[in-house]
C-alpha positions as a Markdown table, in Angstrom:
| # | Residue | x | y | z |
|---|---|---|---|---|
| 1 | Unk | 14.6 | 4.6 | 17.2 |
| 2 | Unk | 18.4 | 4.7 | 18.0 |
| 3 | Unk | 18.9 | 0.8 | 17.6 |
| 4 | Unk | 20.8 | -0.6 | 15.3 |
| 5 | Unk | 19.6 | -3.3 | 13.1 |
| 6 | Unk | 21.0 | -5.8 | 10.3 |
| 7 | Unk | 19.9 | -6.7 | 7.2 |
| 8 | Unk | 17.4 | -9.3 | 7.9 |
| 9 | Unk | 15.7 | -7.3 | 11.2 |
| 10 | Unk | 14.9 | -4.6 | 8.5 |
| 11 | Unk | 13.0 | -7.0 | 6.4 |
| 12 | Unk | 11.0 | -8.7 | 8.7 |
| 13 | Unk | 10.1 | -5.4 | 10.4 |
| 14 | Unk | 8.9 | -4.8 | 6.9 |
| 15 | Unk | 7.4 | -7.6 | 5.9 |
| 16 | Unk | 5.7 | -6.9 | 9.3 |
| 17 | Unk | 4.0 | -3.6 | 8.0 |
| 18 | Unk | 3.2 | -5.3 | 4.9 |
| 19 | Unk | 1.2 | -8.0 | 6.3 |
| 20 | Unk | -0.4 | -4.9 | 8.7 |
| 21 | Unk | -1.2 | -2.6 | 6.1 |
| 22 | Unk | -2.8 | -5.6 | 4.3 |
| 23 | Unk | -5.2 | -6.8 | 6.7 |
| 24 | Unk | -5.9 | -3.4 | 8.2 |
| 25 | Unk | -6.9 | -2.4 | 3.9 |
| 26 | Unk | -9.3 | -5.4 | 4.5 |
| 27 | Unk | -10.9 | -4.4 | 7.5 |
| 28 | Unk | -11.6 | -1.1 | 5.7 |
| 29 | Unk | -12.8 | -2.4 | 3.3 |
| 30 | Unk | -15.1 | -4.3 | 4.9 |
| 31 | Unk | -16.6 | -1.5 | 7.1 |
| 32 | Unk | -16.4 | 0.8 | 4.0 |
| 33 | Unk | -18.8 | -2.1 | 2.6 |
| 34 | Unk | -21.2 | -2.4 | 5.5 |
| 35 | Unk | -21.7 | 1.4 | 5.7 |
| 36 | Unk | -22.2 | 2.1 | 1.8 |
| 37 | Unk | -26.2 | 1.7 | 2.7 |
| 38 | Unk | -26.6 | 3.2 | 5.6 |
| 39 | Unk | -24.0 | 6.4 | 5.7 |
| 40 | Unk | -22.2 | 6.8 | 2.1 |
| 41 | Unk | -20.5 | 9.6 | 3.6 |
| 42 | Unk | -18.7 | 7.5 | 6.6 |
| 43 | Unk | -18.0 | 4.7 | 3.9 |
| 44 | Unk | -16.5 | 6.8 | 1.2 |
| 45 | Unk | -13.9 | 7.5 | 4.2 |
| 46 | Unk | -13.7 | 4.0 | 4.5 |
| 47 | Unk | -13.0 | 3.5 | 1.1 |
| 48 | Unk | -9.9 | 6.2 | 0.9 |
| 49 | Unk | -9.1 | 4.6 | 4.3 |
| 50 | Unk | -8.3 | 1.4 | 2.6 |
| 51 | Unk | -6.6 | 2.7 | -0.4 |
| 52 | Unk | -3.9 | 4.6 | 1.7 |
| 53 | Unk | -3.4 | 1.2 | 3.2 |
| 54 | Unk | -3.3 | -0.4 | -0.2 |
| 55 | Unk | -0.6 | 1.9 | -1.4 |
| 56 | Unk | 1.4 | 1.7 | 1.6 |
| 57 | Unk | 1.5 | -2.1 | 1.0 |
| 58 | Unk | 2.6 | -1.8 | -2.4 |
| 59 | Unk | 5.3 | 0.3 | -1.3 |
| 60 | Unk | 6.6 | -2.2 | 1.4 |
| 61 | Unk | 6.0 | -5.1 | -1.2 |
| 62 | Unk | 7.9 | -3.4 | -4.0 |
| 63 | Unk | 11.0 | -3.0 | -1.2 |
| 64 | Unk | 10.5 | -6.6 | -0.4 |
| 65 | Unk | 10.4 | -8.2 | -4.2 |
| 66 | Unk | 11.7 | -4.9 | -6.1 |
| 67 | Unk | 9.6 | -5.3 | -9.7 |
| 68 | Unk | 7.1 | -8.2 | -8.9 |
| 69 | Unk | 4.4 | -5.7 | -7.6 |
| 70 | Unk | 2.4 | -3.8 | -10.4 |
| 71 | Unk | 2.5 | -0.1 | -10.7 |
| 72 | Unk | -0.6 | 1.6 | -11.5 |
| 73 | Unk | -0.6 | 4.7 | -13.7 |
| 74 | Unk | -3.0 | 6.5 | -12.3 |
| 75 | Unk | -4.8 | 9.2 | -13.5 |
| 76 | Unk | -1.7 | 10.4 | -15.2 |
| 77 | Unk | -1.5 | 8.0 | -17.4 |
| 78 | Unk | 1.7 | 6.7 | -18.8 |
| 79 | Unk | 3.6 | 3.8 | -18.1 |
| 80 | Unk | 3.6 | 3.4 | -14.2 |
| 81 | Unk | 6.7 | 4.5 | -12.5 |
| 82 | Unk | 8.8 | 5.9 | -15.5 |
| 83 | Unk | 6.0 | 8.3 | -16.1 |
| 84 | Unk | 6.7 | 10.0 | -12.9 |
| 85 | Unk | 10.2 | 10.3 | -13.8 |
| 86 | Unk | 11.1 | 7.5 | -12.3 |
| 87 | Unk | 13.4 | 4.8 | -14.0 |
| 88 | Unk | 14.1 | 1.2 | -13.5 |
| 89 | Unk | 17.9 | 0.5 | -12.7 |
| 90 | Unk | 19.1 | -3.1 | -13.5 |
């Protein structure tokens, strides 16, 4: 990937993997759904299937509109990012 790109190519090949990540989170959710019956084993891989897309779609929406996507604590508790030692710059 040597090409050079502006501003706005950047975003839409974002937005792009957002909207990708999205619907492929669906569709494992979906199969994840239709398997929970039949082979609990195949859907629970469904399942974390779906939430590595979910998270990578947070990701690209928090690049895309930087503090209008929720951060979720976790297990870790605390108050989302700055509990990871992240903080918010303004």
């Amino acid at each position: 990937m040597s090409d050079v790109v502006d501003a706005d190519e950047l975003l839409r090949r974002i937005r792009r993997g957002r909207d990708l990540a999205t619907e492929e989170e669906r569709v494992w959710l979906e199969r994840a759904q239709s398997l929970t019956a039949t082979d609990p084993e195949r859907a629970r891989e469904a399942t974390e299937r779906a939430l590595t897309y979910q998270v990578v779609a947070g990701v690209l929406a928090e690049i895309v509109a930087p503090g209008s996507h929720v951060v979720d604590a976790g297990a870790g508790g605390g108050t989302g990012a700055e509990a990871g030692g992240a903080r918010r710059v303004t």
